[in-house]
C-alpha positions in Angstrom: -9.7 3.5 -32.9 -12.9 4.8 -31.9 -13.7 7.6 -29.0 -13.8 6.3 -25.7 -17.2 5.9 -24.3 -17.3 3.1 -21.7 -14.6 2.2 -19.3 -14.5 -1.5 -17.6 -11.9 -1.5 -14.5 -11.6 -5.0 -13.7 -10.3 -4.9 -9.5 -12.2 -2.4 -6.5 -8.8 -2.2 -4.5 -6.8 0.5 -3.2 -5.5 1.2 -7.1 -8.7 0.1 -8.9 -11.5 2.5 -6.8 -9.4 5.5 -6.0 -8.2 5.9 -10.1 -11.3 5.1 -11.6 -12.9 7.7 -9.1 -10.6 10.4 -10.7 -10.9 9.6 -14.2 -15.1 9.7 -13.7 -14.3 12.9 -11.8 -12.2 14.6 -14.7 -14.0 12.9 -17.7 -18.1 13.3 -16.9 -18.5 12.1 -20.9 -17.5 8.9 -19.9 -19.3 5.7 -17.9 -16.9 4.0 -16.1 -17.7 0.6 -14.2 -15.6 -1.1 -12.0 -16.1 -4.7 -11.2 -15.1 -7.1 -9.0 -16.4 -10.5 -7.7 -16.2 -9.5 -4.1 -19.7 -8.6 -3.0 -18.8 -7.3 0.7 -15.9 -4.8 -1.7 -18.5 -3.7 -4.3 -21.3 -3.1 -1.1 -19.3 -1.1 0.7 -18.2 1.0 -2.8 -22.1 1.4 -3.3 -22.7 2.3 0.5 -24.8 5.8 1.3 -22.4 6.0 4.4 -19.4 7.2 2.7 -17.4 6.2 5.9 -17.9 2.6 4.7 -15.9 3.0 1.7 -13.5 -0.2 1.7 -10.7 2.3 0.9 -9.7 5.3 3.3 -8.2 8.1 0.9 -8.0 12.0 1.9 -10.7 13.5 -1.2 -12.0 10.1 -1.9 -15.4 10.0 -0.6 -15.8 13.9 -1.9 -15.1 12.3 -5.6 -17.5 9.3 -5.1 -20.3 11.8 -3.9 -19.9 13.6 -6.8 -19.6 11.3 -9.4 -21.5 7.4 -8.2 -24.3 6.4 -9.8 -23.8 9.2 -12.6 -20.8 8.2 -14.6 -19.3 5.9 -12.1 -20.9 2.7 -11.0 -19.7 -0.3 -8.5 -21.1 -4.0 -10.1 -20.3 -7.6 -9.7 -21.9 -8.1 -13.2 -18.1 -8.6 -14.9 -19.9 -10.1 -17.9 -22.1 -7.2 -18.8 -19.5 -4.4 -18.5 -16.7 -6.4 -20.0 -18.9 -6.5 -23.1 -20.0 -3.3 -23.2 -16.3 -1.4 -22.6 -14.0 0.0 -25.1 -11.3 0.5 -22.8 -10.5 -2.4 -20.0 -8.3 -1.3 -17.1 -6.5 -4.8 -15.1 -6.3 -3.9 -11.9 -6.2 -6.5 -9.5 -3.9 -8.3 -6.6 -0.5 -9.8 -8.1 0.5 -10.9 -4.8 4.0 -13.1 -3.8 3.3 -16.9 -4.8 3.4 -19.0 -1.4 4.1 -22.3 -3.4 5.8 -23.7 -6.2 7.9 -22.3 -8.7 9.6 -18.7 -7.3 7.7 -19.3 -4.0 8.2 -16.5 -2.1 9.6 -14.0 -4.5 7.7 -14.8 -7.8 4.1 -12.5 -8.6 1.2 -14.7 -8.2 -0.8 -14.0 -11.9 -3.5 -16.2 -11.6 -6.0 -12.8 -11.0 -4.1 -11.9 -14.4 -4.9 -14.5 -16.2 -7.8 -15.1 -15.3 -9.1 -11.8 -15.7 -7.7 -12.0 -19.0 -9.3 -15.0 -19.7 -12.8 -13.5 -19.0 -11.8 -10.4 -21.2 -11.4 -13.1 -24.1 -14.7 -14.4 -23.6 -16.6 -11.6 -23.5 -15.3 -8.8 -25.1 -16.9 -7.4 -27.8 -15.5 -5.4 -31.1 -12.2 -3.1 -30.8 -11.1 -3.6 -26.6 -8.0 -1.6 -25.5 -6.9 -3.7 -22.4 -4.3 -1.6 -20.1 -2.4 -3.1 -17.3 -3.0 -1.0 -14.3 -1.8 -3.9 -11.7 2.4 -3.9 -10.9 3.6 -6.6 -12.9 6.8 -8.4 -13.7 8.2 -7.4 -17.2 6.8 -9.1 -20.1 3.5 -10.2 -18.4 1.6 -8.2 -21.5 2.6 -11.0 -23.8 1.1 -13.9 -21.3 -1.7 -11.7 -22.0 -1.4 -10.9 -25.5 -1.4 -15.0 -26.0 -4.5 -15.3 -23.6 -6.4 -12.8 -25.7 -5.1 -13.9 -29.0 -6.1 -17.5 -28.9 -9.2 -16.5 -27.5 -10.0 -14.8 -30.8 -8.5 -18.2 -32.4 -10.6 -20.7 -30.7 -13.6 -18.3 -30.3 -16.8 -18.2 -33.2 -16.0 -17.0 -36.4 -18.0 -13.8 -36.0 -16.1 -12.9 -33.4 -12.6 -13.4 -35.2 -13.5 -11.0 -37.6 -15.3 -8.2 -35.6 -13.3 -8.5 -32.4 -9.4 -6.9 -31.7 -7.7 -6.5 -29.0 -4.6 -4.2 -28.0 -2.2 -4.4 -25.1 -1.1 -1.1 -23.4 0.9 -0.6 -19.8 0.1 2.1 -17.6 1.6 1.7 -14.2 0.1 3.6 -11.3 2.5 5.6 -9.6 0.5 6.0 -6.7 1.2 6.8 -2.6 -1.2 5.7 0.1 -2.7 8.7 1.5 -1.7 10.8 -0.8 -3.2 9.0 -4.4 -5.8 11.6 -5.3 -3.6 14.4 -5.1 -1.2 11.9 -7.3 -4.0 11.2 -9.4 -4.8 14.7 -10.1 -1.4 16.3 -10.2 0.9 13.8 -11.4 4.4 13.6 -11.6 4.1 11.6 -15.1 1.9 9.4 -16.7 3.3 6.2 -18.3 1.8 4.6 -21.3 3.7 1.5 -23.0 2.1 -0.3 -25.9 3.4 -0.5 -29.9 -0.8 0.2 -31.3 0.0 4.0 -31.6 -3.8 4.5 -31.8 -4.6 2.7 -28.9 -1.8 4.9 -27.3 -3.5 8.3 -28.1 -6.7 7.1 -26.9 -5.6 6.8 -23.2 -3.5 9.8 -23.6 -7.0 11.5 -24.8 -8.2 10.6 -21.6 -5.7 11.9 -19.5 -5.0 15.0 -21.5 -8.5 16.0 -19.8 -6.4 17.4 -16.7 -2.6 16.4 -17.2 -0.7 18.1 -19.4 0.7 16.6 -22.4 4.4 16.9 -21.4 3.7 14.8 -18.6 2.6 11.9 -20.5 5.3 9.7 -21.1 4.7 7.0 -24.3 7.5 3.8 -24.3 7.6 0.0 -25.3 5.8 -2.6 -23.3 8.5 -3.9 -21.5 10.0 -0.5 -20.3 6.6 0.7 -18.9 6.5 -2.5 -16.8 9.7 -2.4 -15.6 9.9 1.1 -14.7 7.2 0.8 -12.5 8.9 -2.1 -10.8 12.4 -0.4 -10.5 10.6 2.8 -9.3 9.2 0.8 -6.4 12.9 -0.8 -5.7 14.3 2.8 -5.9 11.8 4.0 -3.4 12.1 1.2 -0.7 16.0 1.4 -1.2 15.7 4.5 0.2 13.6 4.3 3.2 16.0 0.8 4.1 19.3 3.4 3.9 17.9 6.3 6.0 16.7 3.8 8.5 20.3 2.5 8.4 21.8 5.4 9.0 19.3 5.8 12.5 20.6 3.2 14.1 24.1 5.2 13.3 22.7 8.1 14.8 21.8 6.5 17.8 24.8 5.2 18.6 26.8 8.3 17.7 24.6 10.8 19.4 23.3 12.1 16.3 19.9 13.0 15.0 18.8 11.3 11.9 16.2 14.4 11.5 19.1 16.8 10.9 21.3 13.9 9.0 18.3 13.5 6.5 17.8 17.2 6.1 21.0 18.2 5.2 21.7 15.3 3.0 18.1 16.3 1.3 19.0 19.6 0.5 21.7 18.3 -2.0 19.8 18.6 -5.1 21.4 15.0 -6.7 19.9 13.7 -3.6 16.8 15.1 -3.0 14.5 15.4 0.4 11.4 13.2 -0.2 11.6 9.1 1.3 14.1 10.4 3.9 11.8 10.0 7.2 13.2 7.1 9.2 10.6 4.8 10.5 9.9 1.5 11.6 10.5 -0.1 7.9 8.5 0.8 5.0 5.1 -1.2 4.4 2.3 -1.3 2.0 1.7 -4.0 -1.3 4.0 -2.8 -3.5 7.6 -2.6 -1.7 8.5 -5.9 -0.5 6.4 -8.0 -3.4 8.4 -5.9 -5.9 11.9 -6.1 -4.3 11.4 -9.9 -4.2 9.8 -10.2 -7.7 12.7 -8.0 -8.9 15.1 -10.7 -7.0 13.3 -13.3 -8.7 14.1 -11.6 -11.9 17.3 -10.9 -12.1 18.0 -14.6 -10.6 16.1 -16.0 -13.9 18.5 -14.1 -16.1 21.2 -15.0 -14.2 22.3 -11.8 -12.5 22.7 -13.3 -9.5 24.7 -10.1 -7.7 22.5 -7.8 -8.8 19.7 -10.1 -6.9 21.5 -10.0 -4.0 21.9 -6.1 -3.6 18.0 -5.7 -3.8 17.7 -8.7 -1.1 19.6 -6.9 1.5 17.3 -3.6 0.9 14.2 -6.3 2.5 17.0 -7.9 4.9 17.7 -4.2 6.2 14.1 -3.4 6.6 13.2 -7.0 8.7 16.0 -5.8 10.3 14.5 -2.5 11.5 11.6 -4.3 12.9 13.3 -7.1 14.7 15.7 -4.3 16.3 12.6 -1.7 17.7 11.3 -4.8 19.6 14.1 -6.0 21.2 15.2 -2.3 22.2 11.2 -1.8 24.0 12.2 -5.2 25.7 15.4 -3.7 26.8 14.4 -0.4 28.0 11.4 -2.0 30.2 13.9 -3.7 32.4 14.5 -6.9 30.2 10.7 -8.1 30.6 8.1 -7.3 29.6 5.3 -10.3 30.6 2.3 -9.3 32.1 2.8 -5.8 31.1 0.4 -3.4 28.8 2.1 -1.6 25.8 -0.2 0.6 24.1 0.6 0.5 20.2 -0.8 4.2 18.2 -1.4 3.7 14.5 -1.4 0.0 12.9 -2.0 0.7 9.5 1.8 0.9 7.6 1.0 5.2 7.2 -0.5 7.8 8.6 -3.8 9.0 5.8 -4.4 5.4 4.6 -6.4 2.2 6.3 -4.0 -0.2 4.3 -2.1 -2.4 6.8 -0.6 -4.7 4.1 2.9 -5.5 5.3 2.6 -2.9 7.6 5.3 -2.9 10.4 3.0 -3.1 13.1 1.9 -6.4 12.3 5.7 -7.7 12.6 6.2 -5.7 15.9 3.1 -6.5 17.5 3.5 -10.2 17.2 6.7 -10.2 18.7 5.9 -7.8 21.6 2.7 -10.2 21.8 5.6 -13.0 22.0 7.3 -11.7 24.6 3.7 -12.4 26.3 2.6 -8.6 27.2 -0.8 -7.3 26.5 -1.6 -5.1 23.6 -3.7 -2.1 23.5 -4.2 -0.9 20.0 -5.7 2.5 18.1 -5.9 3.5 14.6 -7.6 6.4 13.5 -8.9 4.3 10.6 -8.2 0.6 10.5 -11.3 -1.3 11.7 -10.9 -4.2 14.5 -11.4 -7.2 11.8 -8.9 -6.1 9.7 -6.4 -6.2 12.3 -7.8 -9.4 14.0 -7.1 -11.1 10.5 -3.5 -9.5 10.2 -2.5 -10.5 14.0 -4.3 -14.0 13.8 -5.1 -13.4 17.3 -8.5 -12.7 18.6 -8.7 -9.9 21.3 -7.9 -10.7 24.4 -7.3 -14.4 25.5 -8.4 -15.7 29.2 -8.0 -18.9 30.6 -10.8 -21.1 32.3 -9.9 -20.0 36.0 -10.0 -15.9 34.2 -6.5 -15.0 34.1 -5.4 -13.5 31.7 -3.2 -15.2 29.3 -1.8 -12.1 27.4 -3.6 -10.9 24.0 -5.0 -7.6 23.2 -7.7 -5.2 22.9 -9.2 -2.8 20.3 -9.3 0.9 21.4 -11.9 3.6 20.4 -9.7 6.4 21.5 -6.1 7.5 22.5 -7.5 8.0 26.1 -8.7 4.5 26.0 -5.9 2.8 24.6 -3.6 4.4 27.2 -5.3 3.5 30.4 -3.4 1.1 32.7 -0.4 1.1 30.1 3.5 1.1 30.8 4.5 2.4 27.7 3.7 3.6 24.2 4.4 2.6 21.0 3.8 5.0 18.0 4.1 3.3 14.7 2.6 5.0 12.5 2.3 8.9 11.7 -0.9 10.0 12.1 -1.5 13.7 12.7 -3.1 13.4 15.9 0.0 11.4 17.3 2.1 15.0 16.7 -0.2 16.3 19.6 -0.5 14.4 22.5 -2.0 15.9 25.6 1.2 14.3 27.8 -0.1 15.4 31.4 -3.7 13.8 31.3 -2.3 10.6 29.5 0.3 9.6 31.9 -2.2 10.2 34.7 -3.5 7.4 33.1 -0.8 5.0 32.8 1.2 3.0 35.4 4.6 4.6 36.5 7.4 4.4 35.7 6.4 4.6 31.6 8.0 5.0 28.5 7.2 6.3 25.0 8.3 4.2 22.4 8.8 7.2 19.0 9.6 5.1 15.9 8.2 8.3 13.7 9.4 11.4 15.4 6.4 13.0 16.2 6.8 13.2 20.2 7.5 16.8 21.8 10.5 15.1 23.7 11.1 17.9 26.2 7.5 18.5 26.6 6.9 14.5 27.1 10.0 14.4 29.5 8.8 17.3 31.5 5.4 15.4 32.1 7.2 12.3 33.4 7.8 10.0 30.5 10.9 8.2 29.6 11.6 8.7 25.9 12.9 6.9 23.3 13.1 8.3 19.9 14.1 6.7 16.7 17.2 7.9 15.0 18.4 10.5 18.1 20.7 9.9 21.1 18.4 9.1 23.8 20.3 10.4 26.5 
């Protein structure tokens, strides 16, 4: 297999921009170009306002200043780059079908297939093509089938000059934190049977990661790993968030609860935070694919113990609403909550699945009006995620409940009965108590579904608090 000169990345996403970014970063003696067929995505990658970046990641924009428009590029020219590349990385969406067969817990792989399709077409000579997407086990031979006949029904020339090989090598990535995993990983995965093809990713990566971190399997254990390791993961954030509702109602703290369990070394401290339910791509469209799974090979209760990690986490979210309902004397019409952080973490602008969305429907439901700040998520993404335009009025200007998009934490709060902190941003860990209930309508709560409120200090400037996981008396 021959050195490693130009890299396609097929996607511009969350995984796609952020890993190609690194590997430019670490490996200056190759060009890397990732494509996608999104023009607004690609603009916004090629933007000289490096706040415009579609994807918010601590380090991000520092890489892309560095290395864009010297060894990294952003294109919608798919055809020329697939052509040109040695290497191919798949990254794009593999979202939860909607319809037909395993609606609702199946991966959608039409992006897979059809970016596998294009690979066919225009790939020229010896192509390494690498899964980079989270995919259901054995998708590398739908693939492998896609590519192959390709080469079958393709010109002669092209049978005997072109080859492809399959390799998997899942991203084990965190929102906010995925350039630090990027650079300092726990492991990298490779799956594949070409050993050369093997060794030339590994060359790649052996440019900053050690070698004993590389990890070399089959096909079909790279793919699942990275499936279970998501299932692991949200398993753990549904049990700790379990066990807050327990603390609650036994006048415990699920802060000290966590920490002393997480100090046993079998257990381990990290994806122990109670919260308002985990969020993101990966969690709930892997739980359900894995469902989907183990249904098709007839494991039908191992199915149903990964369905009641998602039933616990809908569970969370349905609960937190009904408790802000209760606290605010059963009612909560005609009043202003205002929500801090939308996106589903603090460091990331990714509101996929995020548990604001959930909760902020239903509050919206219960016909209150919304006041929302994110440090980060722009106002269309959430007016797409809510389905709701800001603020609705009715002809004779009353208003008929809604909400509005704040600028500030000062803005958000004016006029407000109570707060809502959903996600974890570091600015929610400092709240100036005194000057924002001056702003706010009395009597008003805080809502603390992350921990980050000074309770005593809150408390001592008027505010009735509620904090997730703790007594609450």
């Amino acid at each position: 297999m021959k050195a490693i000169k130009k890299i396609c990345c097929i996607g511009a996403g969350y995984v796609g921009g952020p890993t190609m970014s690194v590997i430019a970063d670490r490996c200056p003696h190759i060009t890397i170009n990732v494509v996608d067929t999104n023009k607004l995505r690609i603009n916004q990658w090629n933007d000289p306002d490096l706040e415009k970046l579609p994807v918010y990641e601590p380090g991000l924009k520092e890489i892309i200043q560095r290395c864009r428009n010297k060894n990294l590029f952003f294109s919608v020219n798919v055809q020329k780059h697939i052509e040109e590349a040695d290497m191919i990385f798949i990254s794009v969406n593999t979202p939860t079908k909607t319809k037909g067969i395993g609606a609702g817990k199946a991966s959608d792989l039409k992006w897979i297939e059809a970016s596998a399709r294009q690979i066919g077409k225009y790939a020229r000579g010896e192509t390494i093509v690498v899964e980079k997407s989270t995919l259901p086990v054995k998708t590398a031979e739908t693939i492998k089938e896609i590519l192959f006949s390709s080469l079958k029904s393709g010109p002669e020339k092209n049978r005997k000059l072109n080859k492809f090989c399959i390799l998997s090598n899942p991203e084990f990535l965190a929102e906010g934190t995925a350039i630090d995993d990027l650079e300092n990983p726990d492991r990298v995965l490779i799956g594949g049977e070409d050993e050369k093809a093997i060794e030339a990713l590994k060359a790649i990566y052996l440019n900053w990661v050690k070698g004993n971190k590389i990890i070399t399997t089959d096909l079909w254990s790279s793919e699942l790993s990275k499936l279970i390791a998501n299932a692991f993961l949200a398993q753990r954030v549904s049990s700790i968030n379990s066990i807050s509702a327990l603390c609650e109602a036994t006048q415990a703290n699920v802060n000290e609860v966590a920490n002393a369990i997480g100090m046993d070394k079998r257990i381990g401290k990290f994806f122990l935070n109670a919260g308002p339910g985990f969020g993101g791509s990966c969690f709930k469209k892997d739980i359900l694919n894995l469902v989907y799974i183990c249904n098709h090979y007839g494991l039908k209760e191992v199915a149903n113990y990964w369905e009641k990690v998602l039933e616990i986490n809908d569970w969370q979210k349905k609960r937190l609403t009904k408790l802000v309902v209760e606290k605010m004397f059963g009612n909560i019409s005609g009043k202003t909550i205002t929500v801090l952080g939308f996106a589903f973490k603090s460091n990331t602008n990714d509101t996929r699945e995020s548990p604001a969305i959930t909760i902020c429907k239903d509050l919206l439901e219960e016909g209150c009006f919304l006041s929302i700040f994110d440090p980060k998520v722009r106002l269309n993404q959430i007016i797409s995620d809510l389905d709701i335009n800001p603020i609705t009025i009715d002809s004779n200007g009353n208003n008929l409940g809604g909400w509005q998009y704040a600028n500030s934490i000062d803005d958000a709060v004016k006029g407000s009965d109570a707060i809502i902190i959903l996600s974890d941003w570091r600015e929610f860990y400092n709240l100036d108590y005194k000057t924002i209930i001056s702003k706010m309508r009395k009597p008003c709560w805080i809502f603390d579904t992350r921990n980050v409120v000074d309770i005593n200090a809150a408390k001592k400037s008027g505010f009735n608090v509620w904090s997730l996981g703790r007594s609450n008396l």
